[in-house]
matplotlib code that plots the C-alpha trace (Angstrom):
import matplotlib.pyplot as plt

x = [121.4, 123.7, 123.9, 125.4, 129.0, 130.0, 134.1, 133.9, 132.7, 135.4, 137.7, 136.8, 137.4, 140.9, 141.7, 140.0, 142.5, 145.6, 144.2, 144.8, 147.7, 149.0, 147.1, 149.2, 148.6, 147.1, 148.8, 147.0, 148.9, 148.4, 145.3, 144.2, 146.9, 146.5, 142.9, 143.3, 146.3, 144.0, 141.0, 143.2, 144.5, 140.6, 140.1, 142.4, 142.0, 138.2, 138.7, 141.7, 139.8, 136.7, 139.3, 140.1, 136.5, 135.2, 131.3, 128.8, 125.4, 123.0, 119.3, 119.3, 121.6, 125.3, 128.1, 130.9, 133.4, 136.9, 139.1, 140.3, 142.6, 146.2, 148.8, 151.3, 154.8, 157.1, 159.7]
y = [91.3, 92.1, 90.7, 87.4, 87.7, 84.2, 85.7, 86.8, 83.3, 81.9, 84.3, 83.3, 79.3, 80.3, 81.9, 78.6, 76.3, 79.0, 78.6, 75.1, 74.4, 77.1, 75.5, 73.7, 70.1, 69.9, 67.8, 64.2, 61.3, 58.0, 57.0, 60.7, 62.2, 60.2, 61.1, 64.8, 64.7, 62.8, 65.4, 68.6, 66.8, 66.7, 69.7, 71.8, 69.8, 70.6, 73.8, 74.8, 73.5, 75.1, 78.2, 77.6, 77.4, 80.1, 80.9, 82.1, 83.2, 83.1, 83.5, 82.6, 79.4, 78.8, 77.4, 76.1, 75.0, 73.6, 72.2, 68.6, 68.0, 67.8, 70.7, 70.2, 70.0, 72.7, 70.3]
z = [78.2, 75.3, 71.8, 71.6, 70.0, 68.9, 68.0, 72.0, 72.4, 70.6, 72.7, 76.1, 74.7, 73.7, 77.2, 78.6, 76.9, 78.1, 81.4, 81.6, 80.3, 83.0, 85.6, 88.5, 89.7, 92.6, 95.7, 94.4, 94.4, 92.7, 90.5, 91.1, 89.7, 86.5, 85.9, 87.0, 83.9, 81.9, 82.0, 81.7, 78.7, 77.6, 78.9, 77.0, 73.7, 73.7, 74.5, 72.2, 68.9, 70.0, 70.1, 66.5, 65.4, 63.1, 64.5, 62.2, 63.7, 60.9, 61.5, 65.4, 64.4, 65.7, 63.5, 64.7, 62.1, 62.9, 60.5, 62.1, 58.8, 60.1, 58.8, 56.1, 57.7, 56.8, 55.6]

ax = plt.figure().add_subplot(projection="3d")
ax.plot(x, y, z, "-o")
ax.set_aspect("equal")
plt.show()
């Protein structure tokens, strides 16, 4: 097995979140449709701020930091 890369980690979360908000809906209907929108919109948020994480791998421990403070505005 090769060395763990936590920025090709961080990579593969970034094409995880493209890949769903590409993804199609499926032909549900109803109160099915709702929670399959409902868990994409999970889905992708999890995925697109572990995307914009910066991984440090120090000692055999993982960091995961992601800055949660909203942008300034560019007004």
């Amino acid at each position: 097995m090769s060395e763990f890369n936590p920025d090709e980690m961080i990579l593969r979360f970034r094409e995880r979140a493209d890949a769903v908000r590409r993804r199609g809906l499926p032909p549900v209907e109803g109160p099915d449709r709702q929670r399959f929108l409902q868990a994409a919109t999970v889905d992708f948020q999890d995925f697109a701020m572990l995307g914009d994480a910066t991984a440090t791998l120090e000692e055999g421990i993982l960091r995961l930091e992601i800055d949660l403070r909203p942008r300034p505005s560019a007004d």
